[in-house]
C-alpha positions as a Markdown table, in Angstrom:
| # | Residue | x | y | z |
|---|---|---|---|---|
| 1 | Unk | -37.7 | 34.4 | 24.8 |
| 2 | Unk | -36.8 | 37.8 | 26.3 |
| 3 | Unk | -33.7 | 39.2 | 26.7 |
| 4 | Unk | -33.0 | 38.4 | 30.1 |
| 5 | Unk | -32.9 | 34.8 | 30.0 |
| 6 | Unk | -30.7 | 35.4 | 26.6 |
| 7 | Unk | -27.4 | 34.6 | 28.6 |
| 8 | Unk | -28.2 | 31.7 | 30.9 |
| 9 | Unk | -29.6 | 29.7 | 27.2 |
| 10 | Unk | -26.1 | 31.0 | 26.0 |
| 11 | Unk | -24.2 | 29.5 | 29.3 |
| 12 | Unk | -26.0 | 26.6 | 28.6 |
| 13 | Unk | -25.8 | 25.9 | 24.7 |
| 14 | Unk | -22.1 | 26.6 | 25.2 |
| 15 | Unk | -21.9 | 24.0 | 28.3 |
| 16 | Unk | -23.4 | 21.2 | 25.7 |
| 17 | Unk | -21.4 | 22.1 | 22.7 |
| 18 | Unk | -18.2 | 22.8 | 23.8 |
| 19 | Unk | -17.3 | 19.1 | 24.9 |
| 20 | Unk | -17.9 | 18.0 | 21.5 |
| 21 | Unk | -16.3 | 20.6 | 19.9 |
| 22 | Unk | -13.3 | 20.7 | 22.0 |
| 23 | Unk | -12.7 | 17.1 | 21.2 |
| 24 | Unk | -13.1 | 17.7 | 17.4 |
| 25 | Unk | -10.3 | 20.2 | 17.8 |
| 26 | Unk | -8.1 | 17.8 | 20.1 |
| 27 | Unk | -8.7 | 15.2 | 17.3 |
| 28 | Unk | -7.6 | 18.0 | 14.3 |
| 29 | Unk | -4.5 | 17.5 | 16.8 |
| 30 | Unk | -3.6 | 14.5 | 16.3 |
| 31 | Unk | -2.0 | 12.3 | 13.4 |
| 32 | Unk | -3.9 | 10.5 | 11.3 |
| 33 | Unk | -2.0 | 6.9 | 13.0 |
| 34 | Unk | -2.4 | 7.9 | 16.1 |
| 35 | Unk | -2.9 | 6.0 | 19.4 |
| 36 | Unk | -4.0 | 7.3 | 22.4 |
| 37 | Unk | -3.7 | 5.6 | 25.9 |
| 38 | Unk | -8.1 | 4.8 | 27.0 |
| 39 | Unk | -6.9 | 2.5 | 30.3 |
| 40 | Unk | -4.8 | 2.4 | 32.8 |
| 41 | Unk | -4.0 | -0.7 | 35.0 |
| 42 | Unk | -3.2 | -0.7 | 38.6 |
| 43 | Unk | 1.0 | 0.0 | 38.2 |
| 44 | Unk | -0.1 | 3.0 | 36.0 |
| 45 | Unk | 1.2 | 1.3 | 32.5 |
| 46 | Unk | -1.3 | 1.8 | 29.9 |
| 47 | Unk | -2.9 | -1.7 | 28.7 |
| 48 | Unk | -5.1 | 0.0 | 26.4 |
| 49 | Unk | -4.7 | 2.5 | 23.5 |
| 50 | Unk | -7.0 | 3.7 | 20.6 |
| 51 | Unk | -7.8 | 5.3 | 18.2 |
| 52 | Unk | -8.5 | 9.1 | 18.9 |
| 53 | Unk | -11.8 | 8.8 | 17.5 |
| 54 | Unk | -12.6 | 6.2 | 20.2 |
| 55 | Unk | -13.0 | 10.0 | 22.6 |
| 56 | Unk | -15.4 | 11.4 | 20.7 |
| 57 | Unk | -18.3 | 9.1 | 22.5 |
| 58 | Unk | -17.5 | 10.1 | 25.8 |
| 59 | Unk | -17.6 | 13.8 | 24.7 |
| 60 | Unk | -21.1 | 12.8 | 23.5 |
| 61 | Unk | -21.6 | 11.4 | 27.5 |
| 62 | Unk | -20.2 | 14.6 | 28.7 |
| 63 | Unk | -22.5 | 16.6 | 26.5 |
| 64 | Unk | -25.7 | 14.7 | 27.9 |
| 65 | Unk | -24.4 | 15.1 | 31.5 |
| 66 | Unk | -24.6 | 18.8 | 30.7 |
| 67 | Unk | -27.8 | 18.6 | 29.1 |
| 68 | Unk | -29.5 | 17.3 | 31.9 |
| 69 | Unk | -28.3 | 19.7 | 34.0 |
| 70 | Unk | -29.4 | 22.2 | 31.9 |
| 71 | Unk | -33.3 | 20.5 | 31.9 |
| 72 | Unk | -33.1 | 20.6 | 35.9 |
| 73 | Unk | -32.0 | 24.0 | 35.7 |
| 74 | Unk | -34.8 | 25.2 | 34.4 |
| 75 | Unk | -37.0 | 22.6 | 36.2 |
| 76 | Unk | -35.9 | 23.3 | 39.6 |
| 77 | Unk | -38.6 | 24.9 | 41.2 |
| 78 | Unk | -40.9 | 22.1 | 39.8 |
| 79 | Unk | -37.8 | 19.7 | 41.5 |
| 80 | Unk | -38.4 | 21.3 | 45.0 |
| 81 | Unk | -42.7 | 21.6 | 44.8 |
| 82 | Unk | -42.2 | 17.5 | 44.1 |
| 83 | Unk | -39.3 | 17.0 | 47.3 |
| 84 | Unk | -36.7 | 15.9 | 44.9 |
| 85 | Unk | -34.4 | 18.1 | 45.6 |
| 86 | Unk | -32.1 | 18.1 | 49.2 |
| 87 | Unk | -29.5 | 19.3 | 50.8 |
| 88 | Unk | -29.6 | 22.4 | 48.8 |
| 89 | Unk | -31.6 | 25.9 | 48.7 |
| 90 | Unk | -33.5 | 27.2 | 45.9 |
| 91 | Unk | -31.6 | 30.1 | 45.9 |
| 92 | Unk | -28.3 | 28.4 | 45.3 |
| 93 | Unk | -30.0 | 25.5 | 43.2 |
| 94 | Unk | -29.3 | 27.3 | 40.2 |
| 95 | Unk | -25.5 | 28.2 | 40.6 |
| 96 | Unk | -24.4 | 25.3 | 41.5 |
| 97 | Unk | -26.3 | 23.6 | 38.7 |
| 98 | Unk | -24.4 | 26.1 | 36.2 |
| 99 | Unk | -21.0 | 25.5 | 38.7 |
| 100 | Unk | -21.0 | 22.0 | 38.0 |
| 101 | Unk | -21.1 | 22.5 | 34.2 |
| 102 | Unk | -18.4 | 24.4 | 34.2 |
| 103 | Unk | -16.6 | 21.7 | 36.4 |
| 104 | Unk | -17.7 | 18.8 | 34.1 |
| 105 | Unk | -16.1 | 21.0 | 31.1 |
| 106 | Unk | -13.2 | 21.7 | 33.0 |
| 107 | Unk | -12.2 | 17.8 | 33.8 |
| 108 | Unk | -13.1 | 17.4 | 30.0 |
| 109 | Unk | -10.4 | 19.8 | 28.7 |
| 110 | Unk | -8.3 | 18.5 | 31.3 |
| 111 | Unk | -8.3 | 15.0 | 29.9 |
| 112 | Unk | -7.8 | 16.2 | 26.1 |
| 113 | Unk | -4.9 | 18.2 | 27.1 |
| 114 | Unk | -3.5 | 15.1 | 28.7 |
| 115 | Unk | -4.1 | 13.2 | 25.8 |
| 116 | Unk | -2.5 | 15.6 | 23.5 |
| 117 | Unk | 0.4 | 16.0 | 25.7 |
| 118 | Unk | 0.4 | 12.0 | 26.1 |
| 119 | Unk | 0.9 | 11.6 | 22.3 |
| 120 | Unk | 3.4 | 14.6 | 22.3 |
| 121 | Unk | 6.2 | 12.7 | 24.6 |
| 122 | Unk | 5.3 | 9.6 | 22.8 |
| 123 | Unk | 8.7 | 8.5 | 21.4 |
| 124 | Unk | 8.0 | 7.3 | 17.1 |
């Protein structure tokens, strides 16, 4: 690998570890006894809780999403020779691909840091 593809392999290592280590941290968070709210019904009441454990597998979800977006990064121009990719040029394939990462992360954080703040305001 030469040094100019160093920082895209970077982006992307970081785009599939980070969800699982940002949940790891969230978790560190959080007492031992513990419940978090996993569902939601229609009036907005939680009907679910667990244990905070139970969001490690969709960080594991979240790091796959970002893995195949990493694969099609770097099998975009194949993607377009084959006509599976529309709506997009090859020029911006590639940002967006990275841009949607990001995004994906983003939500991810989002959601610990409402968990976190969840179990905060959670009367004992």
């Amino acid at each position: 690998m030469d040094r100019k593809h160093l920082p895209i392999v970077v982006f992307w290592i970081a785009m599939i570890a980070l969800p699982i280590l940002s949940s790891i941290v969230a978790i560190m968070q959080l007492p031992q006894d513990a419940q978090i709210p996993m569902h939601w019904n229609a009036q907005g009441q939680v009907d679910r809780f667990g244990s905070p454990w139970d969001m490690l597998p969709v960080s594991f979800i979240m790091a796959a999403c970002n893995s195949l977006l990493a694969v099609s990064y770097v099998f975009i121009d194949k993607l377009f020779d084959y006509g599976l990719v529309h709506g997009i040029s090859r020029k911006a394939s590639r940002p967006f691909l990275c841009g949607t990462a990001v995004v994906l992360l983003l939500i991810w954080v989002g959601i610990l840091i409402f968990w976190l703040y969840q179990i905060g305001n959670t009367p004992i």
